[in-house]
C-alpha beads as a LAMMPS data file, in Angstrom:
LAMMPS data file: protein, C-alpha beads

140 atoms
139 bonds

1 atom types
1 bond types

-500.0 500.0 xlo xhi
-500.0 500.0 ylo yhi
-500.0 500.0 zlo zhi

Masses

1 110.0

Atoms # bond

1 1 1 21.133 438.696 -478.014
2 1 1 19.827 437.680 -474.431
3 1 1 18.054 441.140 -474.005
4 1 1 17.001 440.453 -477.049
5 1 1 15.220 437.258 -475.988
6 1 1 13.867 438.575 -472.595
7 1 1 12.158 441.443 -474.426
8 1 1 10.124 439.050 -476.636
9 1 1 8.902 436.692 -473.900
10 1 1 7.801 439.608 -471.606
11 1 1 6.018 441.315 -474.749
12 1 1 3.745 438.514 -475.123
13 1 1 2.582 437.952 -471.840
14 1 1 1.384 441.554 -471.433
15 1 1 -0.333 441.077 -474.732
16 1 1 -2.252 438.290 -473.529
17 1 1 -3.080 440.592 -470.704
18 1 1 -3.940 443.607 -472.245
19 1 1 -7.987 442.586 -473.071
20 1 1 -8.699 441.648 -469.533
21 1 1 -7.338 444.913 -468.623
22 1 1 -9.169 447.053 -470.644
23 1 1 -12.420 444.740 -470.113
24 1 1 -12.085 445.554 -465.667
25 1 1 -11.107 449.001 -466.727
26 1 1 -14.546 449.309 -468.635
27 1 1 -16.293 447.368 -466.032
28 1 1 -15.287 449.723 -463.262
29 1 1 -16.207 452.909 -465.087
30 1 1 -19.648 451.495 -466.683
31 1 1 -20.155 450.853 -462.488
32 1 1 -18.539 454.124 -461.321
33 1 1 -20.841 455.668 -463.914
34 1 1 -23.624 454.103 -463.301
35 1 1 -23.712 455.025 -459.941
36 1 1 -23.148 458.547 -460.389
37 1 1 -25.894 458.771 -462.735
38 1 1 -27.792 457.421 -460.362
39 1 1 -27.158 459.700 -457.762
40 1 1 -27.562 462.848 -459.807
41 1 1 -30.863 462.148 -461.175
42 1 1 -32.577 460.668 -458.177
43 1 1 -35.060 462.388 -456.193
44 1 1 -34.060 464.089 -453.017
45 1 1 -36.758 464.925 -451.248
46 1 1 -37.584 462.628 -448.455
47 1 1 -41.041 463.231 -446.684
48 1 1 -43.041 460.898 -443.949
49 1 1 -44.739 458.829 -446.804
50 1 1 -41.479 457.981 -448.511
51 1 1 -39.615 456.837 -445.463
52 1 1 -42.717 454.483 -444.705
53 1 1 -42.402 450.613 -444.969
54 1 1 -43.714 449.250 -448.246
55 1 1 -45.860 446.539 -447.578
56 1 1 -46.937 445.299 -450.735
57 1 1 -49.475 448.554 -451.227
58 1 1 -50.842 448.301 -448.192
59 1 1 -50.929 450.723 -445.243
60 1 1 -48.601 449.347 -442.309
61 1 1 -50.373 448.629 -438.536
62 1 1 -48.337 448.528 -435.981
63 1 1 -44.625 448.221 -435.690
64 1 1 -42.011 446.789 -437.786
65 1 1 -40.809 444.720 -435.306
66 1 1 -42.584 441.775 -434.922
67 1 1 -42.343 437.942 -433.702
68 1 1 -41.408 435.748 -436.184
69 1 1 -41.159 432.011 -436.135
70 1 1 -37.691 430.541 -436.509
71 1 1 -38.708 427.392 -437.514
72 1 1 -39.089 428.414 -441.423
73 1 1 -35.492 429.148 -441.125
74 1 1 -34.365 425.496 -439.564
75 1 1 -36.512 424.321 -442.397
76 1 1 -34.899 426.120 -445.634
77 1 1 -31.439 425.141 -444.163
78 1 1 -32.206 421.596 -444.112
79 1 1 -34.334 422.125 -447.746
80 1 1 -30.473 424.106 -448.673
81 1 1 -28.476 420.715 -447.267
82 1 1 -30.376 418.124 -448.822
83 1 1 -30.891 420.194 -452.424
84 1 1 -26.869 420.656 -452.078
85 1 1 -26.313 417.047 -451.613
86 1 1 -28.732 416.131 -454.942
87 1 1 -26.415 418.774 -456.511
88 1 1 -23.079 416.930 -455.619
89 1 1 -24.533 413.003 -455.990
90 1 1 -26.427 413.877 -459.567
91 1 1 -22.654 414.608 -461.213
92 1 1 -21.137 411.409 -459.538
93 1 1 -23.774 409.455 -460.371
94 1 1 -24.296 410.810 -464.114
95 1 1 -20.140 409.249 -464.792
96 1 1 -20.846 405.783 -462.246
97 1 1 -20.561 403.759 -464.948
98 1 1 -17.490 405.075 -466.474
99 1 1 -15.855 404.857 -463.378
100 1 1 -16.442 401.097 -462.857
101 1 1 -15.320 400.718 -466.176
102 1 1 -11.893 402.051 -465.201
103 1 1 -12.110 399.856 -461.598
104 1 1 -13.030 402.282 -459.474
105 1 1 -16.597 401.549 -458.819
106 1 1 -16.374 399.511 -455.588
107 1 1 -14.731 402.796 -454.269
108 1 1 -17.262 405.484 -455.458
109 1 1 -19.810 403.551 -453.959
110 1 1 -17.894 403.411 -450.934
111 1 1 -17.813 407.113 -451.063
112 1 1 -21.420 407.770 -451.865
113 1 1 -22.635 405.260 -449.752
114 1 1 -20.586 407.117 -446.371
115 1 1 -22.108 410.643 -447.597
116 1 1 -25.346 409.627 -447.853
117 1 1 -24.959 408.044 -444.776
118 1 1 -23.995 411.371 -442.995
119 1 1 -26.414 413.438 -444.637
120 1 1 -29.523 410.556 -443.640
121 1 1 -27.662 410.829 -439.911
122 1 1 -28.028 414.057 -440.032
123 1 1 -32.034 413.965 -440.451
124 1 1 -32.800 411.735 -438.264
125 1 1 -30.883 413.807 -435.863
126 1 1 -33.073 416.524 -436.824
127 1 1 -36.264 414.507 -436.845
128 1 1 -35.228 412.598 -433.417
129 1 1 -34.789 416.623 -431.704
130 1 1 -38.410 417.485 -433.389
131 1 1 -36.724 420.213 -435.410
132 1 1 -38.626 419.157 -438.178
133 1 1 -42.393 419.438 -436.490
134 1 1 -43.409 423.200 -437.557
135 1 1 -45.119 423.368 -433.847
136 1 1 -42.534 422.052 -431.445
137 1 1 -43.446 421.070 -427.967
138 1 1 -40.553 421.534 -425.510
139 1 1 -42.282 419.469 -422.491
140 1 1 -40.436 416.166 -421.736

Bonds

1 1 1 2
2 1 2 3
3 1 3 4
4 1 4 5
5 1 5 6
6 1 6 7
7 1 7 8
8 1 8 9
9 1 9 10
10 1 10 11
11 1 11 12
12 1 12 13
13 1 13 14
14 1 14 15
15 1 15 16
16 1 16 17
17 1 17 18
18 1 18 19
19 1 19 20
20 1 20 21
21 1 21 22
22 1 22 23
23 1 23 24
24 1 24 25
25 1 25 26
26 1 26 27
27 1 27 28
28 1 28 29
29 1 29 30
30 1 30 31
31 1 31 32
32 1 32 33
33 1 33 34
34 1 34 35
35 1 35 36
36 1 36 37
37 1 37 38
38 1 38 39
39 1 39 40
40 1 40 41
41 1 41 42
42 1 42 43
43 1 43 44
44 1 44 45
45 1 45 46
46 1 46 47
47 1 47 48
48 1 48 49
49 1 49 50
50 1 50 51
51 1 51 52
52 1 52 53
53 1 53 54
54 1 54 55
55 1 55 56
56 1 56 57
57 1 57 58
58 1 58 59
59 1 59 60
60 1 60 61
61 1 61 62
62 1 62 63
63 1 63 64
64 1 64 65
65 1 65 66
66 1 66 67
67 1 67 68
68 1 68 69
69 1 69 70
70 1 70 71
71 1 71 72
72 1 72 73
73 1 73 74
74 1 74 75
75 1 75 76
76 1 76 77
77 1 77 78
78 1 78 79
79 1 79 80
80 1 80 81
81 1 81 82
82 1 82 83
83 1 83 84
84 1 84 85
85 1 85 86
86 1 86 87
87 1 87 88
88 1 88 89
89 1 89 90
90 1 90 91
91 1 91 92
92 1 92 93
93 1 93 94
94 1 94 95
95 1 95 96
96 1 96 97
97 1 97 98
98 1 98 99
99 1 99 100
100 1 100 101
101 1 101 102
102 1 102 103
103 1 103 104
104 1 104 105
105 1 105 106
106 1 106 107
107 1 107 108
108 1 108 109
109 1 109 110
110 1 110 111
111 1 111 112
112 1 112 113
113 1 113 114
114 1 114 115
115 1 115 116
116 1 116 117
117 1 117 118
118 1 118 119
119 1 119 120
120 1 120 121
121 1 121 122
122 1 122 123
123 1 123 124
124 1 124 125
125 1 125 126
126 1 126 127
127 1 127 128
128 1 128 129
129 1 129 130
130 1 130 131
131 1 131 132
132 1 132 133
133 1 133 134
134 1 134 135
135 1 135 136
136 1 136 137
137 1 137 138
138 1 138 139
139 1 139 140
């Protein structure tokens, strides 16, 4: 009887199992097999023009390696931190008024209120260093 009763809760669980098995089976062959089909039908014949850097159709002058201003960089991460923090405040702010409804709005706004406060310390941290100014002058 109790072998009995182990067999049919371990049958059931594998069950469950058994179409997300066969789905990453699939999914690593389709990938395997996609990449071998790849490989076999791809050219192989590399020449001067080929290994070439693509610039948009146009013939490349000079070398590859070339100065590039960091500042567009400092800028997209600060675009990336303040786009995040729209993407965390827009759900909190979409269920505010449920929340005070249930007495908990004096401590969301707390919350929201000390994030925001972080993230506007934060730029004018970054505005106060210059790291905003595209052209940054490092004379004193």
């Amino acid at each position: 009887m109790n072998a009995a009763v182990s067999s049919s809760v371990t049958s059931p669980s594998l069950h469950v199992l058994t179409p997300l098995i066969v789905f990453m089976v699939i999914a690593v062959l389709l990938f395997g097999g996609a990449l071998l089909v790849a490989y076999l039908i791809s050219p192989k014949a590399p020449s001067r023009q080929k290994s070439m850097i693509y610039e948009c159709g146009e013939i490349p002058v000079g070398t590859a390696w070339s100065m590039f201003n960091v500042r567009f960089y400092v800028i997209g991460l600060v675009f990336i931190v303040f786009d995040v923090e729209t993407a965390l405040l827009i759900p909190v702010a979409s269920v505010y008024r449920t929340l005070v409804a249930e007495g908990q709005g004096l401590y969301v706004f707390i919350i929201l209120i000390s994030f925001m406060a972080v993230i506007i310390e934060g730029l004018a941290y970054l505005w106060k260093k210059g790291d905003l100014d595209w052209v940054k002058s490092y004379k004193k």
